[in-house]
Structures are given as structure tokens and as C-alpha cells.
C-alpha positions as CSV (number, residue, x, y, z in Angstrom):
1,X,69.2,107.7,107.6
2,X,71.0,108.4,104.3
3,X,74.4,106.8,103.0
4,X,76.0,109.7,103.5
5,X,74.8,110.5,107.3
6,X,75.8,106.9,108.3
7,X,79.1,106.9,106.6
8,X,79.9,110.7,108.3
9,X,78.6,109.1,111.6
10,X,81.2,107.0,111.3
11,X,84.1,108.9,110.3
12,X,83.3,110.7,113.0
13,X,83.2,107.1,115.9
14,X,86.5,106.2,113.5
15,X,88.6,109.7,114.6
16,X,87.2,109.0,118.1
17,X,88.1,105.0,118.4
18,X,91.3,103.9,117.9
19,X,92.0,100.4,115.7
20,X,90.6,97.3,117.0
21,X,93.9,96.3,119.4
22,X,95.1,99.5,119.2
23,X,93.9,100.9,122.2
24,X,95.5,100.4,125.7
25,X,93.4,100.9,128.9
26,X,92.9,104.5,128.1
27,X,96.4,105.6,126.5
28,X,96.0,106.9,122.8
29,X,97.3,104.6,120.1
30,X,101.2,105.1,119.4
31,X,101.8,106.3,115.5
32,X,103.3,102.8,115.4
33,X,99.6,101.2,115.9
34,X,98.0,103.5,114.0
35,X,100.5,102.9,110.8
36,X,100.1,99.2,111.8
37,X,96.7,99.8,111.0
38,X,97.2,101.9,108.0
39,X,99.0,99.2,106.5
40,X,96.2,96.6,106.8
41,X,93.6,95.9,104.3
42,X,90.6,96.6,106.4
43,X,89.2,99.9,105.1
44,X,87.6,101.1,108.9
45,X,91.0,100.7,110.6
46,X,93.4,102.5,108.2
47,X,91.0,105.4,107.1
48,X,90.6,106.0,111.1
49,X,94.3,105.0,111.2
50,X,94.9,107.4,108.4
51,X,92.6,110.7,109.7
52,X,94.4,110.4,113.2
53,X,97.8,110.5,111.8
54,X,97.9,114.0,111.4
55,X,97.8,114.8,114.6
56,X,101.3,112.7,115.1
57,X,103.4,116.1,114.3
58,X,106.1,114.6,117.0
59,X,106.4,111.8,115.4
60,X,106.5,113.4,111.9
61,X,109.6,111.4,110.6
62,X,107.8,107.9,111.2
63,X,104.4,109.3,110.1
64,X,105.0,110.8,107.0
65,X,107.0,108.3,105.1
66,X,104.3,105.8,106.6
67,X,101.9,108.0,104.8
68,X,103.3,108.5,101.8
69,X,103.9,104.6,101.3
70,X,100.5,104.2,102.1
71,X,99.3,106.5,99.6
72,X,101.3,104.8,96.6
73,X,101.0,101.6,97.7
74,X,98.1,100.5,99.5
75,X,94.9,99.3,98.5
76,X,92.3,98.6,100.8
77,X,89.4,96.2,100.6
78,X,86.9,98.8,100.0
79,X,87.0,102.6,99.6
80,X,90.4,102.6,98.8
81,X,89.8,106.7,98.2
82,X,88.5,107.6,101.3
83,X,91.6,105.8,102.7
84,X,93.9,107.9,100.6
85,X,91.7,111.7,101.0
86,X,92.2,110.7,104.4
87,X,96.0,110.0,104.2
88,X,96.1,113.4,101.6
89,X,94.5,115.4,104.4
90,X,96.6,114.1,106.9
91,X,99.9,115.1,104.8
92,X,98.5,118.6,104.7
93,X,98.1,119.1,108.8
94,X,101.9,117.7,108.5
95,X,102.6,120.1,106.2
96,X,104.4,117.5,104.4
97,X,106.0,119.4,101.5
98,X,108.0,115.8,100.5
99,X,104.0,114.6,100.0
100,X,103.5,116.8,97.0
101,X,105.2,114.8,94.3
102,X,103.4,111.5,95.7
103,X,100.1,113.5,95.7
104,X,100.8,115.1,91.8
105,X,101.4,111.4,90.9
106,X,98.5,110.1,92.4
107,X,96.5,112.6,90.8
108,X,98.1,111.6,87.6
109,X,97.5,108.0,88.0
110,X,93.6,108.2,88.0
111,X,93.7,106.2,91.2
112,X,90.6,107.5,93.3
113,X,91.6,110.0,95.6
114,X,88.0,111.0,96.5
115,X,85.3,109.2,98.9
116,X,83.8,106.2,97.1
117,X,81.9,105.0,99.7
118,X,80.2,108.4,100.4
119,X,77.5,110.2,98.1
């Protein structure tokens, strides 16, 4: 199996499993957990943390901020740009128009913004 087949594989486990501690007998994560998660330096939990967000258009005015922190100010112990392509594409199903100045500025910044861990 090729790098890129195991690391989709598991993208694909991350968007179904919540964080490690995140899950309660059944419930789906709150955006609390998940941005919990997003704000720790394990790459598995906040890039799953981080595709998942997007679906949290309820709880847009506690997920987007969370976000957009995340995206300036966050790195995570590996594959800090799949974290933040993640957190990018999550911004976009928010239709966060506040996102696109952080976004320009990360762009601008040279930071990685594309998967590192994936060829």
C-alpha cells in the first residue's frame, strides 16, 4: 500500500472517529471537543478535529473563530499543513467570509498550507 493510500485511509477513519476522549457512548463530539482537539499538538486529533468542524454550521460563532486561531496560531507536531488545508476547507463549508484575510495572510506567510504528509 502506498503513502498516499494509507494516509487517505486514514483521513477517511479520522472524519469517521471522533478525538481520542472525545466521544461519548454514541453522541457525536460537541464543537467544544472537537476545538479542544484542534488546539492540541497531536496532528491525528486536530486534522480530524479540523475536517469535522465544518459540519458545526450551528455552532458557527464558536467554530469559526476557533478556526481561524487555529490557522494563525497553531502548529502541530507533524503535518502542520494538512492540519491547516483541513481547517481552510472547513472555513469554506462555513462560508466564513471573516476567514479570507487569515487565509491571504497565510498564503503570504509561506507557512504550508498543503498536505505534507501526503504524496
Amino acid at each position: 500500500m502506498s503513502r498516499r493510500s494509507i494516509a487517505l485511509a486514514l483521513a477517511l477513519c479520522l472524519t469517521v472517529v471522533a478525538p481520542a476522549g472525545a466521544q461519548r457512548s454514541g453522541a457525536q463530539p460537541t464543537a467544544a471537543e472537537l476545538i479542544r482537539a484542534l488546539q492540541g499538538r497531536e496532528f491525528t486529533e486536530a486534522v480530524g478535529a479540523a475536517e469535522r468542524l465544518g459540519a458545526y454550521a450551528s455552532q458557527r460563532a464558536q467554530v469559526v473563530p476557533a478556526l481561524v486561531d487555529a490557522l494563525r496560531n497553531r502548529e502541530w507536531a507533524s503535518c502542520s499543513g494538512d492540519v491547516r488545508d483541513a481547517i481552510a476547507r472547513s472555513l469554506a463549508q462555513l462560508k466564513a467570509k471573516e476567514a479570507v484575510v487569515p487565509l491571504l495572510e497565510l498564503v503570504k506567510s509561506g507557512k504550508p498550507l498543503d498536505h505534507e504528509c501526503v504524496e
